[in-house]
C-alpha positions in Angstrom: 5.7 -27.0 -15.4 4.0 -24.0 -14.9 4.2 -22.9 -10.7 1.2 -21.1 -11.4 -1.3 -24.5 -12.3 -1.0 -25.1 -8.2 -3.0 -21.9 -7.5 -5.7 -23.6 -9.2 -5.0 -27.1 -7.5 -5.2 -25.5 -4.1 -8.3 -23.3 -5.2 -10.1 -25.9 -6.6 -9.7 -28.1 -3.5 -11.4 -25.7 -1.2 -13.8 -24.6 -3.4 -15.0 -28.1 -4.7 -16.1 -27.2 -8.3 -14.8 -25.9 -11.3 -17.5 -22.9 -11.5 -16.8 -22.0 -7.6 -13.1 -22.2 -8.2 -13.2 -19.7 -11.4 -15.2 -17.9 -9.6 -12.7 -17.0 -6.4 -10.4 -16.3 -9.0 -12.1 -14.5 -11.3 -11.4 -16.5 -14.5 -14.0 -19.2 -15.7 -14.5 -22.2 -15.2 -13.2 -23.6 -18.2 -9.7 -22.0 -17.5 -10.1 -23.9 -14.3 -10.3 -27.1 -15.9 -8.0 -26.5 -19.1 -4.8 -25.9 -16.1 -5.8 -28.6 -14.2 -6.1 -31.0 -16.5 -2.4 -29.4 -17.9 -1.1 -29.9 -14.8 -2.3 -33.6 -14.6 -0.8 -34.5 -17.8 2.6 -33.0 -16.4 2.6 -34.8 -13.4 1.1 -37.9 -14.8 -0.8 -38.8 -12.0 -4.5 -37.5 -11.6 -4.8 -35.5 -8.5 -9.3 -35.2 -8.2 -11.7 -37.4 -9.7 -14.8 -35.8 -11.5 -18.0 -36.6 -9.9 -21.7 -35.5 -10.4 -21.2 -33.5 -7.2 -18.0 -31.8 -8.2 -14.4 -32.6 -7.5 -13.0 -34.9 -5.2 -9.6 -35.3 -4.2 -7.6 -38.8 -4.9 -4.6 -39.5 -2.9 -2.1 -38.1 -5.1 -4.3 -34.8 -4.8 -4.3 -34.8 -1.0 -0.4 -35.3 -0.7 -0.4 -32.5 -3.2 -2.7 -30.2 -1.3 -0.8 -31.2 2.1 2.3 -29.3 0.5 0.4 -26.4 -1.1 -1.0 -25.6 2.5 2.8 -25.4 4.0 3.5 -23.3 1.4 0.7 -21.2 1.8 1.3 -20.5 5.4 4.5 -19.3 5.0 3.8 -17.1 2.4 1.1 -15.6 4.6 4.2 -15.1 7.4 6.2 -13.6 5.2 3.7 -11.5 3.4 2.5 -10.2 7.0 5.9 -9.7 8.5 6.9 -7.9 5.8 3.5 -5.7 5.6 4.1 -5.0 9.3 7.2 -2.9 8.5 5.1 -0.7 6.4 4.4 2.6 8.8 2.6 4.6 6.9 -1.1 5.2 7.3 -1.0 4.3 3.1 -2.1 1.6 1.2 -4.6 -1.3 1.7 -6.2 -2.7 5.2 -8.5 -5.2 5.0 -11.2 -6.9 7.4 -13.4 -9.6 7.3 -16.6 -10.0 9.0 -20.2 -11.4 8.8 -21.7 -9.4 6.0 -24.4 -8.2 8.3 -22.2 -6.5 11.0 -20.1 -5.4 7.8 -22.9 -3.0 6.7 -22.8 -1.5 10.8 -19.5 0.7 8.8 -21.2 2.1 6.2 -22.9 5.3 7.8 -19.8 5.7 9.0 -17.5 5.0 5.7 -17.1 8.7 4.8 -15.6 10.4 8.1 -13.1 7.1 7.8 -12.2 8.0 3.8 -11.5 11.8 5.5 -9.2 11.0 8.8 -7.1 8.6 6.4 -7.3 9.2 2.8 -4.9 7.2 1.7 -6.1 4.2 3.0 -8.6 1.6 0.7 -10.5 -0.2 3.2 -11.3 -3.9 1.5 -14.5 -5.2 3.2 -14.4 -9.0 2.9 -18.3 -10.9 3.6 -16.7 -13.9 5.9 -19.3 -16.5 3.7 -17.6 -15.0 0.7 -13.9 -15.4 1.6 -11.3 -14.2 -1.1 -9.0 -16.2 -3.4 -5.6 -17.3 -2.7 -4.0 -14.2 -3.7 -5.4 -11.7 -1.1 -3.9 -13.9 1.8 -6.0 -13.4 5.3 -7.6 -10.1 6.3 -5.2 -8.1 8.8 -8.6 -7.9 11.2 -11.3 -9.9 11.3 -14.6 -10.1 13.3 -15.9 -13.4 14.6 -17.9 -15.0 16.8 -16.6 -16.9 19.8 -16.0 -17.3 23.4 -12.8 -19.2 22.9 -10.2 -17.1 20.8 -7.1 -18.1 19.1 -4.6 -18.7 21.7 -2.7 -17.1 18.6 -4.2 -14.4 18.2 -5.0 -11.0 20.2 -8.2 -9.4 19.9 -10.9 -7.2 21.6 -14.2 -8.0 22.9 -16.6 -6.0 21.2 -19.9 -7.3 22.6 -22.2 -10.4 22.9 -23.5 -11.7 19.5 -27.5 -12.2 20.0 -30.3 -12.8 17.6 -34.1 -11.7 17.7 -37.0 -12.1 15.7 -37.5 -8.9 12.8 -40.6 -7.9 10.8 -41.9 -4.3 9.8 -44.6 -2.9 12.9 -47.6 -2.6 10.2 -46.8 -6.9 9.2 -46.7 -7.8 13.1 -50.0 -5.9 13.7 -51.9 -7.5 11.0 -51.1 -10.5 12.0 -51.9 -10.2 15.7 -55.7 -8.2 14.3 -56.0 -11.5 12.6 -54.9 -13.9 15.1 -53.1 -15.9 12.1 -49.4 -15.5 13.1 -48.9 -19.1 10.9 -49.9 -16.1 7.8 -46.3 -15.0 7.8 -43.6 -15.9 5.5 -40.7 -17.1 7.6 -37.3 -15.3 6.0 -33.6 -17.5 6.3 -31.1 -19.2 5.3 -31.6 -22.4 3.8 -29.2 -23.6 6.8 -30.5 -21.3 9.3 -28.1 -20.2 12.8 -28.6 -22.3 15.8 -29.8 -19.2 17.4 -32.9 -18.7 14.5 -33.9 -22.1 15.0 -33.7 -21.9 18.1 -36.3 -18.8 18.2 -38.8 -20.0 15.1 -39.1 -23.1 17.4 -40.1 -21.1 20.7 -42.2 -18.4 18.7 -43.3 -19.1 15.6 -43.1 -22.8 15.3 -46.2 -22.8 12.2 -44.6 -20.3 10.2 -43.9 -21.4 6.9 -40.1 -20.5 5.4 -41.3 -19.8 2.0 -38.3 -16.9 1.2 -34.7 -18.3 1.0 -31.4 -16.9 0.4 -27.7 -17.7 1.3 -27.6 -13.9 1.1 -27.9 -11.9 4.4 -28.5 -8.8 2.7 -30.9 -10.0 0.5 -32.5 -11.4 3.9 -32.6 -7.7 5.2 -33.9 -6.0 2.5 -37.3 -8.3 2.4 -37.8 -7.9 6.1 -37.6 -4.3 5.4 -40.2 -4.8 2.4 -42.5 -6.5 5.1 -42.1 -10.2 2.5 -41.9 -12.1 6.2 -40.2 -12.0 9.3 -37.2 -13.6 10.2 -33.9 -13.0 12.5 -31.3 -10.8 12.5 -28.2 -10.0 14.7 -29.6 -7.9 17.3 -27.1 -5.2 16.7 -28.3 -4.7 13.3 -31.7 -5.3 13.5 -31.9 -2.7 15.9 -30.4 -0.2 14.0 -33.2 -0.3 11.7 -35.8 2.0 13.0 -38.2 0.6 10.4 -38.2 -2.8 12.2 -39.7 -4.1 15.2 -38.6 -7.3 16.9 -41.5 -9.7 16.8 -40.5 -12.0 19.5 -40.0 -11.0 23.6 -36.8 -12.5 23.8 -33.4 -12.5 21.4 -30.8 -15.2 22.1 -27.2 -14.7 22.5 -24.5 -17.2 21.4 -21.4 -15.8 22.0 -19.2 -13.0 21.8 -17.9 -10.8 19.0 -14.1 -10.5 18.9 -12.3 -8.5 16.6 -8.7 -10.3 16.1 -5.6 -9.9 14.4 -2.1 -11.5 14.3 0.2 -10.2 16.9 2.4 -9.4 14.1 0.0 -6.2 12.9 -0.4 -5.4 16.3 1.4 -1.8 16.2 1.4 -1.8 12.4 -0.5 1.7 11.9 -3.1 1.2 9.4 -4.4 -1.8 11.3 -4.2 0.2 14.6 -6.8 3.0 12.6 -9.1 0.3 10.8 -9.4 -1.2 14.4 -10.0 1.8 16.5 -12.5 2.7 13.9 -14.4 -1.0 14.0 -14.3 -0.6 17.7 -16.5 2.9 17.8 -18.9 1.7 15.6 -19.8 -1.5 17.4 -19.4 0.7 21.1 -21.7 3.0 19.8 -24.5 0.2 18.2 -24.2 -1.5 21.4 -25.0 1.7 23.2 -27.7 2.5 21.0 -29.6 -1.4 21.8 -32.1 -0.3 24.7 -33.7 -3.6 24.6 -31.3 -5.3 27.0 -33.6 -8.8 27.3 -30.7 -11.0 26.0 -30.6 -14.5 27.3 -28.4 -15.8 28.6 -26.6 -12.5 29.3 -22.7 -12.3 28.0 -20.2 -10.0 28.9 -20.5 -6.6 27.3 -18.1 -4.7 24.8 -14.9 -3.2 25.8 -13.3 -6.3 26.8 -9.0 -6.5 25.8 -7.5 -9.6 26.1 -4.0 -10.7 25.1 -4.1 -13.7 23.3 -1.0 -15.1 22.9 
């Protein structure tokens, strides 16, 4: 029996079909299926049942997947223990984030490449998350007012969305008084905080541009295709966009976390003091303080654990 098949097992399980599955680990699909069904016939039990919708897991799968997770987790404690001895300012450091606020680095990217050149930086889009061999990120960014009692983190700032369009869109349609005109710009399963706005402000426009990408969804409000919402921290950024709306809506507050373990390891002490400037100075830079309901600003600490 080959140890390797369960990679695919526990892949496969989260990812819910074949194609995703290859796809987080880069082989295809058809690899996918030739180990599993390998492993199946070495077991002699099956462990998913093959439906229209993708796989599902049968009972022998879920008491197989309850192991691989144990397993999982503590390789991830050893992995991370044993990367916290490493004190050099060498090697890789990883963080995962919205892929929005992940673009707030890039300006930025080449003063980091100079202060620590032997560092690779591996961004990670939180929609997109990695296969089961590049563990969890050492920091990540997320959204919440309740953090990990296991974790320890820093407040960066309250997470708010607004309404975005080019200035030249929003003033052709107010000339025309036909603001039901515009092309609406989401997600097919738009943020509570999006919906939340198209229904106060532009509750007639039609969403006639989708994509699961959100920086696909940036580039056509830049192209003037629609308007549509964006983080306020990056929309404002974008001196080629206008907010269309009076108010933004915040939701909750961006944390940047990390195990205690990789507390004082160094590369994860530079990756975070690095995260932390950029999102001090983006807040700074957001003059339009109408948020409602008003959060607590950036600069928060707060021990976790």
């Amino acid at each position: 029996m080959d140890w390797d098949d369960f990679k695919f097992v526990h892949t496969l399980a989260r990812a819910g079909t074949v194609r995703q599955a290859g796809a987080t680990l880069g082989v295809h699909a058809s690899t996918v299926a030739r180990r599993l069904d390998a492993l199946e016939r070495n077991l002699g039990v099956k462990l998913f049942s093959r439906t229209r919708d993708g796989m599902r897991l049968l009972p022998a799968g879920h008491e197989v997947l309850e192991a691989l997770n144990r397993v999982a987790l503590e390789f991830e404690t050893i992995t991370r223990r044993l990367g916290a001895r490493n004190e050099s300012l060498a090697g890789s450091v990883s963080l995962s984030a919205p892929e929005l606020l992940l673009t707030l680095l890039l300006p930025d990217l080449g003063k980091f490449r100079t202060d620590y050149p032997e560092l690779r930086l591996d961004l990670r889009p939180a929609e997109q998350p990695g296969g089961v061999e590049s563990g969890p990120a050492d920091l990540a960014i997320r959204e919440t007012n309740n953090p990990s009692p296991d974790l320890v983190g820093r407040n960066l700032g309250r997470y708010a969305f607004a309404i975005y369009g080019i200035p030249e869109l929003l003033k052709r349609s107010e000339s025309a008084a036909r603001p039901e005109g515009l092309c609406w710009i989401d997600a097919a399963q738009p943020h509570s905080a999006a919906a939340e706005l198209k229904r106060r402000f532009y509750p007639a426009v039609e969403q006639q541009f989708v994509s699961e990408s959100a920086s696909v969804r940036l580039a056509a409000l830049r192209l003037g295709l629609g308007i549509g919402p964006l983080p306020c921290v990056v929309g404002d950024c974008h001196t080629d966009l206008a907010r269309a709306a009076p108010e933004s809506w915040a939701v909750g507050e961006l944390w940047l976390l990390s195990h205690p373990d990789l507390r004082q390891v160094p590369r994860v002490q530079a990756l975070s003091g690095f995260v932390q400037t950029v999102f001090r100075n983006a807040f700074l830079d957001d003059a339009r303080d109408d948020v409602k309901p008003a959060l607590s600003g950036p600069g928060t600490d707060r021990t976790l654990n």
